[in-house]
N, C-alpha and C positions, 0 to 999 in steps of 0.2 A: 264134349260140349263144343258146338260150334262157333268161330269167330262172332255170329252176328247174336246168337246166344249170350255171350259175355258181354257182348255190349251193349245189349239192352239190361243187363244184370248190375254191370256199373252203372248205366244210365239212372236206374231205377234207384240205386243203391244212392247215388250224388242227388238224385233226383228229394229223397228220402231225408237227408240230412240238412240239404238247404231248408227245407219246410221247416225243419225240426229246430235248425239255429234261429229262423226268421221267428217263428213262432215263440221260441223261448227270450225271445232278444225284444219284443214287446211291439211285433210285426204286427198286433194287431190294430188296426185303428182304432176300434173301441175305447182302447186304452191311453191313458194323457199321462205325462212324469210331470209334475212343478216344483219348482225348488222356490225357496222362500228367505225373501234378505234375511239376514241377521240385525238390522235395522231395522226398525218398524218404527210407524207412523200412524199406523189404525188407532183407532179408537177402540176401550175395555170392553166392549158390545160387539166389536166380531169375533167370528170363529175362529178357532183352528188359532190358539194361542196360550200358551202357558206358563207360568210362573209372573215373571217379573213382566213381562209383555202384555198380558192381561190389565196392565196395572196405567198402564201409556193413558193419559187424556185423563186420569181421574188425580185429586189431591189427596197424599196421604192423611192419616188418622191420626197426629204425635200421641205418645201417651209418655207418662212420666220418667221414662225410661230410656225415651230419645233424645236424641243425645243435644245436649246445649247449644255447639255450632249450626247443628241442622234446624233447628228451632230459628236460631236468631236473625240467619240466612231468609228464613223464610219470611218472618216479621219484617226484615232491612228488602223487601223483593228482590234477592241477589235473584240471579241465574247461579245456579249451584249443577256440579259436575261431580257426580260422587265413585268411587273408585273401591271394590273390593278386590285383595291380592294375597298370594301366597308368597310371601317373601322368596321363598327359593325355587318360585315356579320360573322359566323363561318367557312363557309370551308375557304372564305377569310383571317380568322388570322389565320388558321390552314396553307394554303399555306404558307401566310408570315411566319411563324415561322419558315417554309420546306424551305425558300430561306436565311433566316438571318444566319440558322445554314449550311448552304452551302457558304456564298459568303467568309468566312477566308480559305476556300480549294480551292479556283478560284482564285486568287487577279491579274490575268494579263485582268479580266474581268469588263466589265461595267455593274451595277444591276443598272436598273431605275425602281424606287418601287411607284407607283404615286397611291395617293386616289382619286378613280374618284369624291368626292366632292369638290375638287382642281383643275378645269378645267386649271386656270393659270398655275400651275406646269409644266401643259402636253402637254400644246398649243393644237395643231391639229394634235396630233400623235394619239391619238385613232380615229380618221376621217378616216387618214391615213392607220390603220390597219386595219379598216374595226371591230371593237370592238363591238362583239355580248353582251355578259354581262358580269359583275367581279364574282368571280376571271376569269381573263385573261390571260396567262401566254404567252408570243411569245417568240421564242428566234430566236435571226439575227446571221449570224456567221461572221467571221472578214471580208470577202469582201460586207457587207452588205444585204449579200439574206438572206431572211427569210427563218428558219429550218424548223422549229416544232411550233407547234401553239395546244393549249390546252386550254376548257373553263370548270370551274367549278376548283375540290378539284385535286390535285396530288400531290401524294406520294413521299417522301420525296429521296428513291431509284431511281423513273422515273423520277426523275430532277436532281439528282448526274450523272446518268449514260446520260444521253441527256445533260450533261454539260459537259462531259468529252467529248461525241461528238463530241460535238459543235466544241470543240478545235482542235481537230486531223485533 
């Protein structure tokens, strides 16, 4: 095989695998990637939303089983920040630590902090919410619609300022 033989055979060959990484690597235009907050603000009427997210912009349904604070909260128009956790998860205590050192700068607010291993705490409010996994963070504002809805770790900033929200 010839020098110039081989080098159009690597050419060919480089030539070959570029296409092939471009094309697998989503080189196509056609195609769009989106990624989507973990906060939302839409309304229960758009797409492309599930569980507890779905639930953003509408007032829930209490039934006899929900639980007395979250009732009264509602009745008193607090702003209410509700909190589902696994006691021995860590973003879990890491959240909880982000709401305990928050709730002495809210005090006209209801914190309901419930361990989902305390079913009885919570009655059929996480039914209710529609609760993917803890941590869980919702927050209802004083007419009782649901604001903001968050699942996993958040920062201790994006729940001061989505509390001050909340209130306004």
């Amino acid at each position: 095989m010839s020098l110039r033989s081989r080098q159009s055979a690597v050419a060919l060959i480089l030539l070959f695998l570029v296409t092939t990484l471009a094309w697998g690597c989503g080189g196509d235009s056609d195609q769009t990637t989106t990624t989507r907050s973990v906060r939302t603000t839409t309304t229960a009427a758009s797409s492309g939303q599930s569980g507890t997210e779905a639930l953003i912009g509408t007032q829930l349904k209490t039934t006899e089983d929900t639980p007395e604070e979250y009732v009264e909260a509602v009745r008193a128009s607090q702003p209410i920040a509700i909190l589902f956790y696994v006691a021995a998860g860590v973003d879990d205590q890491r959240v909880l630590e982000n709401i305990d050192s928050l709730q002495s700068e809210f005090p006209g607010y209801a914190f309901l902090l419930y361990d989902v291993a305390d079913p009885e705490a919570y009655g059929d409010l996480s039914t209710l919410l529609k609760v993917d996994y803890p941590p869980a963070i919702i927050l209802v504002d004083g007419t009782g619609t649901i604001d903001s809805v968050w699942n996993g770790y958040v920062d201790v900033g994006t729940l001061n300022q989505s509390l001050v929200n909340l209130g306004v």
